[in-house]
FIZA-598076 format. One record per residue (C-alpha): residue number from 1; residue in one letter; chain; x, y, z. Coordinates in nm, 2 decimals. Example, Ala and Ser with C-alpha at 12.3 -4.5 7.8 and 13.67 -1.06 7.14 Angstrom:
<1, "A", "A", <1.23, -0.45, 0.78>>
<2, "S", "A", <1.37, -0.11, 0.71>>
This chain:
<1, "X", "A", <0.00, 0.00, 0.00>>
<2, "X", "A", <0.25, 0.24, 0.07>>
<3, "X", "A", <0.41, 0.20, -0.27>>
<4, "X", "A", <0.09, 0.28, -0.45>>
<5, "X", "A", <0.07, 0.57, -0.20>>
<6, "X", "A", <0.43, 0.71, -0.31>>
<7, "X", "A", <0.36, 0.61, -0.66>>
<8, "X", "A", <0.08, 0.85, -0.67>>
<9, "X", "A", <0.25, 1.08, -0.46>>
<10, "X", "A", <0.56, 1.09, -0.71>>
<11, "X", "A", <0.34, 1.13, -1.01>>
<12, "X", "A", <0.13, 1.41, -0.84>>
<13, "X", "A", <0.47, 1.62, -0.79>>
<14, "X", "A", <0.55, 1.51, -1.15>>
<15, "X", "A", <0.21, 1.65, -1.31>>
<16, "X", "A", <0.24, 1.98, -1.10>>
<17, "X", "A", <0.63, 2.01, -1.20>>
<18, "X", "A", <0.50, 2.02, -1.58>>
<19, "X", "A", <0.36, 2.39, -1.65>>
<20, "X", "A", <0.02, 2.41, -1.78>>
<21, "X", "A", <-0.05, 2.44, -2.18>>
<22, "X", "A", <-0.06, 2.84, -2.29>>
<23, "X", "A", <-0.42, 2.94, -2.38>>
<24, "X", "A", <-0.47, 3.00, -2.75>>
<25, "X", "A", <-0.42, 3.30, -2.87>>
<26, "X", "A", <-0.76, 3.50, -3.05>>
<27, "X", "A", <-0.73, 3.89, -3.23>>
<28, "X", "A", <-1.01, 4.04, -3.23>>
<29, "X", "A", <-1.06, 4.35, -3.43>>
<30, "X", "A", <-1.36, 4.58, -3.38>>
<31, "X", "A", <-1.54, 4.79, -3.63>>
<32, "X", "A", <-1.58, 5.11, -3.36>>
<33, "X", "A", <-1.46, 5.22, -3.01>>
<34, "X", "A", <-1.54, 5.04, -2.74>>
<35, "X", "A", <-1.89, 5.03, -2.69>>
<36, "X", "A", <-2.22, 4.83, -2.62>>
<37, "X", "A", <-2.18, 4.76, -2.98>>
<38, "X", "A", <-1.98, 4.45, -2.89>>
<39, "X", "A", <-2.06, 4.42, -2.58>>
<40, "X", "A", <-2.11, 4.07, -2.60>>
<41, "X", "A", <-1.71, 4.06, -2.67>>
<42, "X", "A", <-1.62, 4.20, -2.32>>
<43, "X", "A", <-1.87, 4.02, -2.16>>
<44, "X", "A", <-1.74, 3.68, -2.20>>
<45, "X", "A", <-1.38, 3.80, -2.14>>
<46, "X", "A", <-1.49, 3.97, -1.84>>
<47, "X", "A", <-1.74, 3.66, -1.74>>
<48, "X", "A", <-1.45, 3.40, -1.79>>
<49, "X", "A", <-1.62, 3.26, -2.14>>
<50, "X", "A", <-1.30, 3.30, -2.31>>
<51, "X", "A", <-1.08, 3.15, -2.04>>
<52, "X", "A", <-1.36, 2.84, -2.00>>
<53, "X", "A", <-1.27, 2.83, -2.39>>
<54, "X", "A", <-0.88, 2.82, -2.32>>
<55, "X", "A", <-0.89, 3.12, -2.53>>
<56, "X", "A", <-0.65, 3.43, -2.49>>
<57, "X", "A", <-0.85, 3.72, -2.63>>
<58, "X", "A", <-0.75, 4.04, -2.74>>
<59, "X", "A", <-0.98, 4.31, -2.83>>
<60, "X", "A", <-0.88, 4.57, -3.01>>
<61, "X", "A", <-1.11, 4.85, -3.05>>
<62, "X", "A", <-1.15, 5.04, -3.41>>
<63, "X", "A", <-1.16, 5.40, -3.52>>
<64, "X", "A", <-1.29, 5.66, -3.80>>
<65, "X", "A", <-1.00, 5.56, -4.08>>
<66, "X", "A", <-0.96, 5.21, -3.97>>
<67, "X", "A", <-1.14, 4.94, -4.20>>
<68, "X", "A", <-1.16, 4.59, -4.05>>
<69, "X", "A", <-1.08, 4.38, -4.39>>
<70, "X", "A", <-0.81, 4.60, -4.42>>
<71, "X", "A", <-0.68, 4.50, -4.10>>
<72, "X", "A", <-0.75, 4.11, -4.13>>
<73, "X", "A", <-0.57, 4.13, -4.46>>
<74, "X", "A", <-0.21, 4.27, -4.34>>
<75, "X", "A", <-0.23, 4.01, -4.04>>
<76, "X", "A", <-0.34, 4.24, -3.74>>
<77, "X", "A", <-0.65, 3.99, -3.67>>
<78, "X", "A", <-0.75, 3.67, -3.70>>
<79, "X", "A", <-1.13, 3.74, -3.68>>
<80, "X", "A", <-1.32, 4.07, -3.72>>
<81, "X", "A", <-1.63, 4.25, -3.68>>
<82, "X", "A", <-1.77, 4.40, -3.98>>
<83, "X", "A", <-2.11, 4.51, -4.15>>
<84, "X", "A", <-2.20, 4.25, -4.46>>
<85, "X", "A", <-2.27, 4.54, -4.77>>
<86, "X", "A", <-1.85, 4.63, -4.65>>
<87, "X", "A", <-1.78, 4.28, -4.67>>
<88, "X", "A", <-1.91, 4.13, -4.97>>
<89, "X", "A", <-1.77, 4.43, -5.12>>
<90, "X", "A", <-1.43, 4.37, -5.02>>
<91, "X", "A", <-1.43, 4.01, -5.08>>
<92, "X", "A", <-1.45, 4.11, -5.41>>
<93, "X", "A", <-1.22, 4.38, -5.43>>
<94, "X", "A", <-0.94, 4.09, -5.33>>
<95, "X", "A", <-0.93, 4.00, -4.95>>
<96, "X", "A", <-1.16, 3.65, -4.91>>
<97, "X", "A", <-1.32, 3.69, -4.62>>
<98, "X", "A", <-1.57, 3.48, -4.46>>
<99, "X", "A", <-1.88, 3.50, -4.26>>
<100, "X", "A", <-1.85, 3.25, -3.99>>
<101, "X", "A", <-2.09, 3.39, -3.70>>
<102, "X", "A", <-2.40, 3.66, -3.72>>
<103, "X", "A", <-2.46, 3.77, -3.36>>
<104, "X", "A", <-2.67, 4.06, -3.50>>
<105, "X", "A", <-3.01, 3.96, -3.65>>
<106, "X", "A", <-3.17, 4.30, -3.69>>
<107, "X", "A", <-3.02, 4.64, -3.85>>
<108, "X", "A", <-3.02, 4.94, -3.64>>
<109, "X", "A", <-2.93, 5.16, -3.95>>
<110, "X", "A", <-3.15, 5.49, -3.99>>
<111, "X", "A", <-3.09, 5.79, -4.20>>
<112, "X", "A", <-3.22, 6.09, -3.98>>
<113, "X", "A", <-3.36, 6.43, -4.11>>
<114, "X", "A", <-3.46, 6.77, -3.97>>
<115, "X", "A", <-3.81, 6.80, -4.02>>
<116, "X", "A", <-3.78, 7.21, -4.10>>
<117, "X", "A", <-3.62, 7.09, -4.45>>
<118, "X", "A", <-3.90, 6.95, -4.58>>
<119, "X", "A", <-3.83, 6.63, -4.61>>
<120, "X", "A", <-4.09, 6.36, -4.54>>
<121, "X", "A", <-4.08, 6.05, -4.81>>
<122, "X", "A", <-3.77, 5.99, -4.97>>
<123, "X", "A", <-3.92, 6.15, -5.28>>
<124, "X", "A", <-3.79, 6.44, -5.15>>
<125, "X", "A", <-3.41, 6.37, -5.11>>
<126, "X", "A", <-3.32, 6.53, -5.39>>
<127, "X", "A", <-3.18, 6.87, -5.39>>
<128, "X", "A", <-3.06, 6.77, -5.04>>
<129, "X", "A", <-2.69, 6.67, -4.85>>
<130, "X", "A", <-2.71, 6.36, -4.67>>
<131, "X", "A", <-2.46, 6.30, -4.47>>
<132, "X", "A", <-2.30, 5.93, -4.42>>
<133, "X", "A", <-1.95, 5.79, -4.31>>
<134, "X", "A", <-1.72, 5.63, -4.52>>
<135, "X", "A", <-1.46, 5.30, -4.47>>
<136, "X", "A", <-1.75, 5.08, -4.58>>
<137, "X", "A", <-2.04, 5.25, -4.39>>
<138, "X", "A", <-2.14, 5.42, -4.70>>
<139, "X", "A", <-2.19, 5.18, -4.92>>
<140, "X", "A", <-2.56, 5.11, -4.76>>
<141, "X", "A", <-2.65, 5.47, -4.88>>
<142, "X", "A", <-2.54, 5.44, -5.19>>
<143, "X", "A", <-2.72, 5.11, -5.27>>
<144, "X", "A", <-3.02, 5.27, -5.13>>
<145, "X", "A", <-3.00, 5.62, -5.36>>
<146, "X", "A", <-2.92, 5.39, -5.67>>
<147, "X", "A", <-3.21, 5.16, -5.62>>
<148, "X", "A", <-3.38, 5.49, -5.61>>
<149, "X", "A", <-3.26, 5.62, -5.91>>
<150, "X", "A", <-3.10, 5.92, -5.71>>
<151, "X", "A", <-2.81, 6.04, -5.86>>
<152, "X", "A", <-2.53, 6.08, -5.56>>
<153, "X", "A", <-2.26, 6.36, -5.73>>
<154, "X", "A", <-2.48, 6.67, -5.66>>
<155, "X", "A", <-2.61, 6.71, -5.99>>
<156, "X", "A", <-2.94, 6.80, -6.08>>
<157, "X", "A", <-3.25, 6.62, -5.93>>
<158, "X", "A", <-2.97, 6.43, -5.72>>
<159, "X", "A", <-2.86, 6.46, -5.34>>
<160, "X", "A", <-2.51, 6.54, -5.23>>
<161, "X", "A", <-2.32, 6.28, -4.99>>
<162, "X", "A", <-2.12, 6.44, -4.78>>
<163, "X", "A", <-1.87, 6.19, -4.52>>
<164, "X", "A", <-1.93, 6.28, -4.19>>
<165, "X", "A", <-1.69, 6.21, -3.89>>
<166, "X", "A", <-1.91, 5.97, -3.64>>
<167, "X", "A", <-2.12, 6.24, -3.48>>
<168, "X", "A", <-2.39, 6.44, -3.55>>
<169, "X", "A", <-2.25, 6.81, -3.56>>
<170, "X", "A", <-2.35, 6.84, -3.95>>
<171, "X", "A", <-2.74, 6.78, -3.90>>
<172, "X", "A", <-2.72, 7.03, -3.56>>
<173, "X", "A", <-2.53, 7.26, -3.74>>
<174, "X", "A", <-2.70, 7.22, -4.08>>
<175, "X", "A", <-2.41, 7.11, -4.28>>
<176, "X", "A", <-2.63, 6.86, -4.41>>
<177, "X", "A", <-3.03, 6.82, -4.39>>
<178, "X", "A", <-3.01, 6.42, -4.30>>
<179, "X", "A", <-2.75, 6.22, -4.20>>
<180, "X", "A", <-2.70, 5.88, -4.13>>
<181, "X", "A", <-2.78, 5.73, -3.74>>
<182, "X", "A", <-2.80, 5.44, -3.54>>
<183, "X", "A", <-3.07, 5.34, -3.34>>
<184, "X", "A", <-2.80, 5.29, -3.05>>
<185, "X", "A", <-2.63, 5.56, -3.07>>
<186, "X", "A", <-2.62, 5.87, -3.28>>
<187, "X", "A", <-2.98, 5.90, -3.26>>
<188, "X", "A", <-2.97, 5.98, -2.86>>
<189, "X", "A", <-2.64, 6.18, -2.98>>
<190, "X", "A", <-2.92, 6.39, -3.15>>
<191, "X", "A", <-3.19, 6.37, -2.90>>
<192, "X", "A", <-2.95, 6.46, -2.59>>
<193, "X", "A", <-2.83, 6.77, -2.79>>
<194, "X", "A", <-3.16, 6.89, -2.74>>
<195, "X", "A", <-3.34, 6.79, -3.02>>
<196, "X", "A", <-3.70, 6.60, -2.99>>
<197, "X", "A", <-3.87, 6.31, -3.21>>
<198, "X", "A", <-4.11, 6.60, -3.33>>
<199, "X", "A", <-3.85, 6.75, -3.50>>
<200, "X", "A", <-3.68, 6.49, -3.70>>
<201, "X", "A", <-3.81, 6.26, -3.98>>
<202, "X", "A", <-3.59, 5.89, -3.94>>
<203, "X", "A", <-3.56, 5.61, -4.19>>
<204, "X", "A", <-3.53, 5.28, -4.07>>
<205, "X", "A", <-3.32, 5.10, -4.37>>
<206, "X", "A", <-3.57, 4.79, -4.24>>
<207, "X", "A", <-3.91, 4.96, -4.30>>
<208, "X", "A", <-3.75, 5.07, -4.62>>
<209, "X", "A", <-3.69, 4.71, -4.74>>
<210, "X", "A", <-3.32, 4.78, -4.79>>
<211, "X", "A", <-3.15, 4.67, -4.48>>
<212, "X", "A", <-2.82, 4.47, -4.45>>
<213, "X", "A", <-2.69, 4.29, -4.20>>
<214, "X", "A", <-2.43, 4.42, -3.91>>
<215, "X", "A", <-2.17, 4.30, -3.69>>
<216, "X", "A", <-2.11, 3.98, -3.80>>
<217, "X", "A", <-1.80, 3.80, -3.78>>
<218, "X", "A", <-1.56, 3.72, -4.07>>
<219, "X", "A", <-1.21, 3.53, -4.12>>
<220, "X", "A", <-0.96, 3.52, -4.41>>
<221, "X", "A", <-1.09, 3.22, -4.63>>
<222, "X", "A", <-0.78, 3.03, -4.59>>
<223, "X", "A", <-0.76, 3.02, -4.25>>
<224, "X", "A", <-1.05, 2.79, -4.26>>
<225, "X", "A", <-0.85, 2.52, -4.41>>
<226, "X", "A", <-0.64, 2.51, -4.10>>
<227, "X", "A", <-0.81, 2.26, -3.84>>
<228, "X", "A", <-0.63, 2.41, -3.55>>
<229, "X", "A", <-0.71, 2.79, -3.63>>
<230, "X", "A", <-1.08, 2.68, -3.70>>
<231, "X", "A", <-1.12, 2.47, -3.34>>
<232, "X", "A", <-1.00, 2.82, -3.22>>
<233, "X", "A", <-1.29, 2.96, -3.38>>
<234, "X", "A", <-1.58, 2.73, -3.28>>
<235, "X", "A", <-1.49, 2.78, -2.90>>
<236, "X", "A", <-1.45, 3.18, -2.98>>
<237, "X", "A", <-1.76, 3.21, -3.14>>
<238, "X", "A", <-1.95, 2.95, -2.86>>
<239, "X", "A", <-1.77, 3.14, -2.57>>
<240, "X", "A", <-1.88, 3.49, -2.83>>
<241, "X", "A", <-2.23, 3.39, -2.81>>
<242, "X", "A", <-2.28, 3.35, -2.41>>
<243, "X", "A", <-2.15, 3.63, -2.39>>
<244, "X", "A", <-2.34, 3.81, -2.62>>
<245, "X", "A", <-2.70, 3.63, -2.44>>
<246, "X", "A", <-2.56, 3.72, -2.10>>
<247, "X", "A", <-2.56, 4.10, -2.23>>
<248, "X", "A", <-2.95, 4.03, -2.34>>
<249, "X", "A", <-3.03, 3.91, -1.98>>
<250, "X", "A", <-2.82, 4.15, -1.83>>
<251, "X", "A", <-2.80, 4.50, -1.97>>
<252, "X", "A", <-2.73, 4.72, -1.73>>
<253, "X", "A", <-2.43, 4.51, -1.59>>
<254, "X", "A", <-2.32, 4.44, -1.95>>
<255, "X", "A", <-2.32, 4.81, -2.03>>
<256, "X", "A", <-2.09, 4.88, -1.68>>
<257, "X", "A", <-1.83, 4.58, -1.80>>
<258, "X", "A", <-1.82, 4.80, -2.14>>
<259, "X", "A", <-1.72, 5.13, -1.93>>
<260, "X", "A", <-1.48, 4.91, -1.75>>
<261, "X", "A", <-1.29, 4.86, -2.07>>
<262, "X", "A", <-1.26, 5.19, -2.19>>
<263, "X", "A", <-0.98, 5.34, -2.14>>
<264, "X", "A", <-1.08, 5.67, -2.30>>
<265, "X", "A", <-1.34, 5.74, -2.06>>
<266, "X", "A", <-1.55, 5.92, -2.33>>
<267, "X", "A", <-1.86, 5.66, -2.25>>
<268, "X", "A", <-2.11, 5.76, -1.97>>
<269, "X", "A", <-2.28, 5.53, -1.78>>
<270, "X", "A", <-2.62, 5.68, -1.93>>
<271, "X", "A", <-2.58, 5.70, -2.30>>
<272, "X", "A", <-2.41, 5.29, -2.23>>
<273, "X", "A", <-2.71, 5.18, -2.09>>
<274, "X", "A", <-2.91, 5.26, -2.31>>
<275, "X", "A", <-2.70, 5.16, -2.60>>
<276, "X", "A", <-2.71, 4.80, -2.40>>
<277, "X", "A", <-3.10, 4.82, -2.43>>
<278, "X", "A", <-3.17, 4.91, -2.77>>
<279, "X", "A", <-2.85, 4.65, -2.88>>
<280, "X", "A", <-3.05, 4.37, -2.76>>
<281, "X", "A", <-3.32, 4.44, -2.95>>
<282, "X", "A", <-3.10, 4.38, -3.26>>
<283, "X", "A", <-2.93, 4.07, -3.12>>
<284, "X", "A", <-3.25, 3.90, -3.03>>
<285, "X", "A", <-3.37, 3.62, -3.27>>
<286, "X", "A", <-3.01, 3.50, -3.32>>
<287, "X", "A", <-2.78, 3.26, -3.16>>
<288, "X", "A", <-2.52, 3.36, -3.37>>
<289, "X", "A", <-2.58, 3.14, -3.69>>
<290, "X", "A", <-2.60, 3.27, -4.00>>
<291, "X", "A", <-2.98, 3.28, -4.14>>
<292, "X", "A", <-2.90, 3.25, -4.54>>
<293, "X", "A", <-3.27, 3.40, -4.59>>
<294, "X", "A", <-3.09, 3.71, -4.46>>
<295, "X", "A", <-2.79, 3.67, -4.65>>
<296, "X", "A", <-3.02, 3.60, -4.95>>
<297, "X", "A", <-3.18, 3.98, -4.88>>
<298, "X", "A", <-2.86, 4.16, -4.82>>
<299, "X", "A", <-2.75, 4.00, -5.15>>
<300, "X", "A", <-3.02, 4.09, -5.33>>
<301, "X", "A", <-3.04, 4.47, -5.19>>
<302, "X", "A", <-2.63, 4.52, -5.27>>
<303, "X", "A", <-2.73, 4.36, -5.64>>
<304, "X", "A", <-3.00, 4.59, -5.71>>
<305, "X", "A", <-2.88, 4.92, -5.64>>
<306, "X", "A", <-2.92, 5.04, -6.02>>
<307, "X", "A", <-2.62, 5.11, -6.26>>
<308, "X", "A", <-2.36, 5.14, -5.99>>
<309, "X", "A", <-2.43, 4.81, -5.71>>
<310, "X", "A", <-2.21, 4.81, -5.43>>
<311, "X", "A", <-2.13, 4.42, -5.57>>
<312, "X", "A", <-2.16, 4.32, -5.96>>
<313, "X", "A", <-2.21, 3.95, -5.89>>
<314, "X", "A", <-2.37, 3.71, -5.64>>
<315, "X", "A", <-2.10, 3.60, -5.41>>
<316, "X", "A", <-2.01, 3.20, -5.36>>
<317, "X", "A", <-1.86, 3.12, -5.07>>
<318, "X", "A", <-1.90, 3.42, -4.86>>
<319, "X", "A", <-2.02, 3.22, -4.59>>
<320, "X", "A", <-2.02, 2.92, -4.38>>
<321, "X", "A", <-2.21, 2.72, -4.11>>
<322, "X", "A", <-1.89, 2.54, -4.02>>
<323, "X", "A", <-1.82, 2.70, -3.73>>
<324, "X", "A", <-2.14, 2.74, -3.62>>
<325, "X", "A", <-2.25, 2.42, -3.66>>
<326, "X", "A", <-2.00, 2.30, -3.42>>
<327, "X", "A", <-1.99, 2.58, -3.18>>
<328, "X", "A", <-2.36, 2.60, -3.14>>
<329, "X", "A", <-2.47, 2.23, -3.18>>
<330, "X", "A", <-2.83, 2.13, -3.06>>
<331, "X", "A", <-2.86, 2.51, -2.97>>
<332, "X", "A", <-2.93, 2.61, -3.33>>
């Protein structure tokens, strides 16, 4: 007995003498600051998801000249967060990317106009600025103007696009008589400046059967034919995805892990929370797989958009449920 007790002994000093396997290292790169945009993201790093995972994850937050395929091309992610129209568009422009993971069901794109000008169908655009923001954002607006037969250079019986920086100075200050708003953000930007419901005119992209989807998640193609690097993404996107359903249940304590992790302090607890709240609304319905229905509409909305589409051909390939499939299993 006592030599199974020492042998058991002896290997139990041997197993704790052997240093534990490093986590694997995930890159995560952000379309936007950090925000209750992806607050799913922090969540599960903050709520251990990612460690339960054996994931390593670094989040690196995004800015007004940064584009996210740009970024995943040169080798500064492995995965990323952009909006599909900027996607598709780039996967044909030359960097294969892939949609593995759509935590965002719902669009929370508006275009948003002072009432004073006049405007109240979009009949009435012309003539008008509309102010959008560019690095991929933009090519929503465009899609939309072409399908409507809007010319966008200023010329007669057209509208004007004018790029905006991401606030809403040129619709306070008149610069332009719309300009483009989400439902989580700039629009409370607008409303907290002063500004009530009564005097502005919004355009849900949805209710105007044009919307795209946002915020999903998309690798290099190529990395997908690497079974290590794609294990690393069905426990990212599985530990992704509690995290982004423990910011439904959880708002108010998902928006204060977000202010946690900004280091700028430019978020206040108010405008976070209520960021949280209207996010949800946008990530209910999904549990992060891809509905091709909805890749199907996006599709169809980019193709249509007139003489000049933001993409010239259906894409193959653009998408997959392998990850998914595996993360997500009986959940789906």
């Amino acid at each position: 007995m006592k030599k199974i007790l020492s042998g058991l002994a002896a290997g139990a000093l041997l197993a704790g003498a052997i240093p534990a396997m490093a986590a694997d290292d995930v890159t995560l790169q952000l379309k936007w600051v950090t925000q209750a945009q992806f607050a799913g993201y922090y969540v599960a790093k903050d709520q251990g998801f990612y460690d339960d995972e054996d994931l390593n994850v670094t989040i690196n937050v995004g800015g007004p000249d940064l584009a996210p395929p740009q970024v995943i091309a040169g080798g500064g992610a492995d995965v990323i967060v952009e909006w599909m129209p900027a996607a598709l568009a780039a996967r044909e422009n030359g960097v294969p990317i892939v949609n593995i993971a759509q935590p965002f069901k719902s669009s929370g794109l508006t275009l948003v106009c002072l009432k004073e000008h006049g405007i109240e169908t979009p009949a009435d655009f012309p003539g008008h600025t509309l102010g959008t923001w560019f690095f991929g954002n933009e090519l929503p607006l465009f899609s939309w103007m072409s399908k409507l037969g809007i010319p966008t250079d200023g010329s007669e019986g057209g509208v004007t696009v004018q790029k905006i920086n991401f606030n809403v100075d040129p619709l306070l200050q008149k610069q332009a008589e719309c300009i483009t708003a989400m439902t989580y953000n700039e629009y409370w930007q607008i409303i907290d400046a002063g500004l009530t419901p009564d005097d502005l005119v919004i355009f849900k992209y949805e209710d105007e059967g044009i919307s795209t989807l946002e915020d999903g998640l998309y690798v290099l193609e190529e990395s997908l034919e690497d079974p290590a690097f794609v294990d690393k993404m069905v426990r990212f996107v599985r530990a992704s995805m509690k995290g982004w359903k423990w910011a439904e249940e959880n708002p108010d304590e998902a928006a204060m892990i977000v202010l946690d992790n900004d280091l700028t302090g430019a978020q206040t607890e108010k405008h976070q929370k209520r960021m949280m709240s209207e996010i949800a609304k946008l990530t209910a319905g999904s549990n992060g797989t891809l509905d091709p229905a909805d890749f199907d509409r996006t599709v169809d909305v980019l193709l249509s958009a007139g003489a000049d589409p933001v993409i010239t051909e259906r894409p193959e390939g653009a998408w997959t449920h392998m990850i998914t499939d595996e993360a997500l299993g009986d959940a789906m």
